[in-house]
C-alpha positions in Angstrom: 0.0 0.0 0.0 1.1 3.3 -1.4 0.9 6.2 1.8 0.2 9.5 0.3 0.4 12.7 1.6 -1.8 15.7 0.0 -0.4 19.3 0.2 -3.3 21.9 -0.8 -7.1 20.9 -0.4 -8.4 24.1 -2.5 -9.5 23.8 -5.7 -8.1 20.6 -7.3 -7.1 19.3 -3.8 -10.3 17.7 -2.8 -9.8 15.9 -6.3 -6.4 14.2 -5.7 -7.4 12.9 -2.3 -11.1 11.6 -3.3 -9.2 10.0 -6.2 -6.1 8.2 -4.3 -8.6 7.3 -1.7 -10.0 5.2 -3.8 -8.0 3.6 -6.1 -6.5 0.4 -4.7 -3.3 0.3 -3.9 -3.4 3.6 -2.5 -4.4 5.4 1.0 -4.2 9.0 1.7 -2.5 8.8 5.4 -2.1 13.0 5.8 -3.8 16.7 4.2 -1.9 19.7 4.7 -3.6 22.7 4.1 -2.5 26.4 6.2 -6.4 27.1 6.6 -8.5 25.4 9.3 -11.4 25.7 7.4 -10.2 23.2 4.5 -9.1 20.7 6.8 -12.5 20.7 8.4 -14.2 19.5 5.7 -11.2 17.4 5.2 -12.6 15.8 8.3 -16.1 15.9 7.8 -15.9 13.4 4.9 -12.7 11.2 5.5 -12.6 11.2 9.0 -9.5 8.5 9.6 -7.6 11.1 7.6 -4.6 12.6 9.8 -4.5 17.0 9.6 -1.5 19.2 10.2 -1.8 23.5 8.7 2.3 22.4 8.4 3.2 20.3 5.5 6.7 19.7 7.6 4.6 17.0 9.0 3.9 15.2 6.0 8.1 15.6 5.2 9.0 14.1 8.1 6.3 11.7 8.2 8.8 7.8 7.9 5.3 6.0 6.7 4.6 8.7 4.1 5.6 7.1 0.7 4.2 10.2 -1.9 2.7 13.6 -1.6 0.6 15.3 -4.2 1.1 19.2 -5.0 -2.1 21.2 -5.3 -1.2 24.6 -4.3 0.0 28.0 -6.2 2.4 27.6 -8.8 5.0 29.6 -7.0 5.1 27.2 -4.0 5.8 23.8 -6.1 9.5 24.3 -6.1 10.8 24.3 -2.5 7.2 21.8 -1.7 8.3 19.1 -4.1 12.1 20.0 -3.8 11.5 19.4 0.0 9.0 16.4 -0.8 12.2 14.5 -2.9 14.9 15.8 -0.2 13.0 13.9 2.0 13.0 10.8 -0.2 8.9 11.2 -1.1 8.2 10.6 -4.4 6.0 13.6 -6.2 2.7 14.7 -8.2 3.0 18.1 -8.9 0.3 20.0 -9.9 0.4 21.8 -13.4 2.6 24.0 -14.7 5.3 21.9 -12.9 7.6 25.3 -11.7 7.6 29.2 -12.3 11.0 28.5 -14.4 12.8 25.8 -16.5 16.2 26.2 -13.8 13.6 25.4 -11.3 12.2 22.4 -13.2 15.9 21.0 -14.3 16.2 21.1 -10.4 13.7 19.2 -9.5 14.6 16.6 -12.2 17.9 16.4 -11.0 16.8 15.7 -7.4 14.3 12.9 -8.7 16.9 10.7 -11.1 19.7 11.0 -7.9 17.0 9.9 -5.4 15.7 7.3 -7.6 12.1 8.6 -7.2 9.2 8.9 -9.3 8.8 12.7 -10.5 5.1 13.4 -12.3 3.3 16.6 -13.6 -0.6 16.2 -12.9 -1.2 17.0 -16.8 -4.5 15.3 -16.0 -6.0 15.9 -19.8 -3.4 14.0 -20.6 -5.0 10.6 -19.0 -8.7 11.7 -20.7 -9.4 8.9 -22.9 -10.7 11.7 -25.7 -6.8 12.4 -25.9 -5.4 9.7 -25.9 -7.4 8.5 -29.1 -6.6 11.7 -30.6 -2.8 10.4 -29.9 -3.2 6.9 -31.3 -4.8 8.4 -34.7 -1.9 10.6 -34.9 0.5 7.9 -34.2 -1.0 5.1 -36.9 -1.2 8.1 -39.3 -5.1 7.8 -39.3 -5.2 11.4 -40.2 -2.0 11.2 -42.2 0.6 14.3 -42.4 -0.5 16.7 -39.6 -1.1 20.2 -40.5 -2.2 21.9 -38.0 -3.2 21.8 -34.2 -6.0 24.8 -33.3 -7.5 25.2 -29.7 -9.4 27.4 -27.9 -9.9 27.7 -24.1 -11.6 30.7 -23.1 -14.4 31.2 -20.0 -15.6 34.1 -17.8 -12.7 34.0 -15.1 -11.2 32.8 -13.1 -8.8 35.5 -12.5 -5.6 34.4 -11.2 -3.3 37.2 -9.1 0.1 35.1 -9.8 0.4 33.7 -13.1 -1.5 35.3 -16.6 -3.8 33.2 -18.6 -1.1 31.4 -20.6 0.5 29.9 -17.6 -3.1 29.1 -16.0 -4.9 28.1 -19.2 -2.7 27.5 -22.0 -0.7 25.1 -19.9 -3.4 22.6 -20.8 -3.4 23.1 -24.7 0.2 22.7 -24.2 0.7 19.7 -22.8 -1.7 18.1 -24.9 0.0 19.0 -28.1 3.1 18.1 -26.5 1.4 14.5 -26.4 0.0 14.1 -29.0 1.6 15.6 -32.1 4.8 13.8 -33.1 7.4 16.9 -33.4 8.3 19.7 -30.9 8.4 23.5 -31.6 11.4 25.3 -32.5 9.6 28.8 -31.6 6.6 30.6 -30.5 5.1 33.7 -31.0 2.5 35.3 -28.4 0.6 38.5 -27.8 -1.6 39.3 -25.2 -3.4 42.0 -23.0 -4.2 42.9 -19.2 -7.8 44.3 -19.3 -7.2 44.7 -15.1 -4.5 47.5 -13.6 -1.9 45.9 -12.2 -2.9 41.9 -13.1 -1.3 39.6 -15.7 -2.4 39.1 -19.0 -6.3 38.3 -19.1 -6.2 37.0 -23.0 -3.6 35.6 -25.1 -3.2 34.4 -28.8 0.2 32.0 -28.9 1.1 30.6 -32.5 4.1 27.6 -32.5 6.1 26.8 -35.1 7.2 23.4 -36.2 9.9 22.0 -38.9 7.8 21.1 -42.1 4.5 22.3 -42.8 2.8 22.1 -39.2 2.0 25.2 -37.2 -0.3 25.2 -33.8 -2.4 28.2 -32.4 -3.2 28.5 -29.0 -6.4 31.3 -28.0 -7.0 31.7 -23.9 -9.0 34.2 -22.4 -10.8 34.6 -18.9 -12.5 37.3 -20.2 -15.1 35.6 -22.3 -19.2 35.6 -22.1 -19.3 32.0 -23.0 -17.3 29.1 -21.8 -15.4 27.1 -25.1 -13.0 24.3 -25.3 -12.9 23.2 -28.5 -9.6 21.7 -30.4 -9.0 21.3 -33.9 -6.5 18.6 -35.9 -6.3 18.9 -39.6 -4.4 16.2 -41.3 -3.8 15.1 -45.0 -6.5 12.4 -44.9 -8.8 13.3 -41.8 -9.8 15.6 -39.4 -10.5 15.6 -35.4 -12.7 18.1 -33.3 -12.6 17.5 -29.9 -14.6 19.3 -27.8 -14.6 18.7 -24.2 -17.8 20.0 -22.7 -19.8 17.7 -24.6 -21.7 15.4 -22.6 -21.3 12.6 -25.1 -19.3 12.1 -28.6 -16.5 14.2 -27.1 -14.3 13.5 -29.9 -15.1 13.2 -33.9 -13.1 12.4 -37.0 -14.1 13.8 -40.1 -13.4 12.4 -43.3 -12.8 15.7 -44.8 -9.9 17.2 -47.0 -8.2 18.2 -49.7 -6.8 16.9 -52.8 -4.7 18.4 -56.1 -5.5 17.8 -59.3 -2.4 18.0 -61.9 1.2 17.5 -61.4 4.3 19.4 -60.5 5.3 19.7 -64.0 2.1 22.1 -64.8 2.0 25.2 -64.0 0.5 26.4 -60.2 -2.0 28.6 -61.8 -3.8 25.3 -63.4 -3.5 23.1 -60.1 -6.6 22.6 -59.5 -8.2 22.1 -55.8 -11.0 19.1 -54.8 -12.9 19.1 -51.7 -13.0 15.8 -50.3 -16.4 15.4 -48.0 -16.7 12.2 -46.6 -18.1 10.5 -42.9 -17.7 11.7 -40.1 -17.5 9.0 -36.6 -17.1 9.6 -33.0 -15.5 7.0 -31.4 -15.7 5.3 -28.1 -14.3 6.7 -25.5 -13.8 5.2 -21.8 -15.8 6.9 -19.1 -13.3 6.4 -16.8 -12.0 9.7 -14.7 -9.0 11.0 -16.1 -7.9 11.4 -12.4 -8.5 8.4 -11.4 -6.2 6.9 -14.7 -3.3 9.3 -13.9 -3.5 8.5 -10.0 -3.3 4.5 -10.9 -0.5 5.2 -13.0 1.4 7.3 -10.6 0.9 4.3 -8.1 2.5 1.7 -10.7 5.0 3.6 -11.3 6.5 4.0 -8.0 5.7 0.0 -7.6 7.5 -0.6 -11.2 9.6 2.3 -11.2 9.0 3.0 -14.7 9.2 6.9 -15.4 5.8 8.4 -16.1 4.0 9.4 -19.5 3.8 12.9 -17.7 7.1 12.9 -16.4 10.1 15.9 -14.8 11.0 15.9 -18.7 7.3 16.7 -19.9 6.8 19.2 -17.6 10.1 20.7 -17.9 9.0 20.9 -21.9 6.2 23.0 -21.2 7.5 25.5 -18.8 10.4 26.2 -21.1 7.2 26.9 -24.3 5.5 28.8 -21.5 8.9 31.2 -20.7 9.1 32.1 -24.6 5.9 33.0 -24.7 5.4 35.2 -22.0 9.0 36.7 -23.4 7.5 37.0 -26.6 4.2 38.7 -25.7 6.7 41.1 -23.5 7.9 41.9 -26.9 4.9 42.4 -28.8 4.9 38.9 -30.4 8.6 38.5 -31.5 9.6 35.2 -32.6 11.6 33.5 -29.4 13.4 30.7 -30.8 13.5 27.3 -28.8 16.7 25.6 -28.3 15.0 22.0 -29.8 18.2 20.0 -28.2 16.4 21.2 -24.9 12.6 20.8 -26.0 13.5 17.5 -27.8 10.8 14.8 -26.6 
């Protein structure tokens, strides 16, 4: 049995410890949480739960085998450096650090400890993604063109991080997982709309070797809530949009084709429209969570590195620094060093 300790029980605290409470294999043995009010209804509904407002306790704790991460961004560092120090095995909360040194760091610590380091990239584990990775993979869609999301919603306003970091973060590691190549820049604007708070909306567009481009649009300052992404490939076409209740995911037999040759001129190439089926296929129903917290567990049994590993994370910190660079700048290229971002 796994002991797990839970750092945070704010917003996507109560998540991680309903989760790893139950999933076998697992027990959550301590919650840490500086707020007495949290803890309380910590105890009102897992009463066998131990408390402590200090998460030295959970550190120190010999029987504790793993903590989880849910707190501010600017906190995971020193928590999950501590965490490792301390020879605890760690689930970070996304984005994994405020900086890529910081992320190197902790990635450092993990492979000299011999423990299990994993970024809680939770849409990741969806089973609408995953599909959306094994059609890229078996070339279902054939040559990817493009990758197009949006994620934009009325609030919630964040005072430490701007809506890339907070929102984008997701897009992000998605792409990182399921298209087959890595960036080699970004470009990004955005705007505050609120004196004195990050950036509120964002437009990020990444750049790829070939013919492949992605574009990111987040914004907290929207009258309707979207989340809606968009693969076009050579053959077919995915839209997956994740607030519906059912057929979350479709493929669209939909394309293009050119008529003539190379040898004729461009002027008498001639364009088809290719309109064919679309099908939605089955997806688990299965908790993402609940995936990503039973493969957390076997891999500290296993010791097999993570699909959302140090390495993944550090990936998306280091897109999310050049593009808060770039939007500094107005939407300057900011070139990636792909030795660093290479998967």
């Amino acid at each position: 049995m796994i002991n797990i300790g839970v750092i945070g029980y704010g917003y996507w605290g109560p998540n991680l410890v309903r989760n790893f409470s139950e999933i076998p294999g697992a027990t959550v043995k301590t919650v840490s949480d500086f707020k007495p009010e949290l803890l309380a209804k910590v105890q009102a509904r897992y009463p066998k739960i131990n408390l402590t407002t200090d998460c030295r306790d959970i550190f120190t704790d010999p029987n504790i085998d793993a903590v989880a991460i849910a707190t501010p961004v600017s906190t995971h560092f020193d928590l999950a450096l501590a965490a490792l120090q301390a020879g605890k095995h760690v689930l970070v909360e996304k984005p994994m650090t405020v900086s890529s040194e910081q992320a190197m760091r902790l990635i450092d610590e993990a492979k000299k400890r011999n423990l299990v380091l994993m970024v809680d990239h939770t849409f990741v584990y969806t089973s609408a993604v995953r599909k959306m990775r094994d059609l890229v993979v078996t070339k279902t869609l054939g040559d990817i063109y493009y990758y197009d999301s949006v994620r934009v919603n009325l609030g919630l306003f964040q005072h430490d991080v701007n809506v890339i970091w907070d929102l984008a973060v997701h897009d992000l590691s998605i792409m990182n997982y399921v298209l087959p190549s890595q960036p080699y820049a970004v470009s990004a604007t955005g705007m505050s709309h609120v004196p004195g708070e990050p950036e509120n909306i964002a437009y990020l567009t990444l750049f790829f070797e070939g013919n492949l481009m992605a574009h990111v649009h987040v914004n907290w300052l929207a009258p309707v809530k979207v989340r809606r992404t968009l693969i076009g490939g050579s053959q077919k076409m995915i839209v997956f949009d994740d607030l519906e209740p059912s057929e979350k995911l479709k493929v669209y037999d939909k394309g293009i084709t050119l008529n003539g040759n190379k040898e004729e001129s461009i002027y008498k190439m001639l364009i088809g429209y290719r309109t064919g089926d679309m099908w939605a296929p089955h997806l688990e129903m299965t908790e993402a969570l609940r995936i990503e917290g039973l493969h957390f567990i076997d891999c500290i049994k296993t010791g097999t590195s993570p699909i959302t590993d140090g390495e993944a994370g550090l990936q998306i910190v280091r897109i999310l620094e050049a593009a808060t660079q770039s939007m500094k700048k107005q939407g300057r290229l900011v070139e990636l060093d792909l030795m660093k971002v290479a998967a």
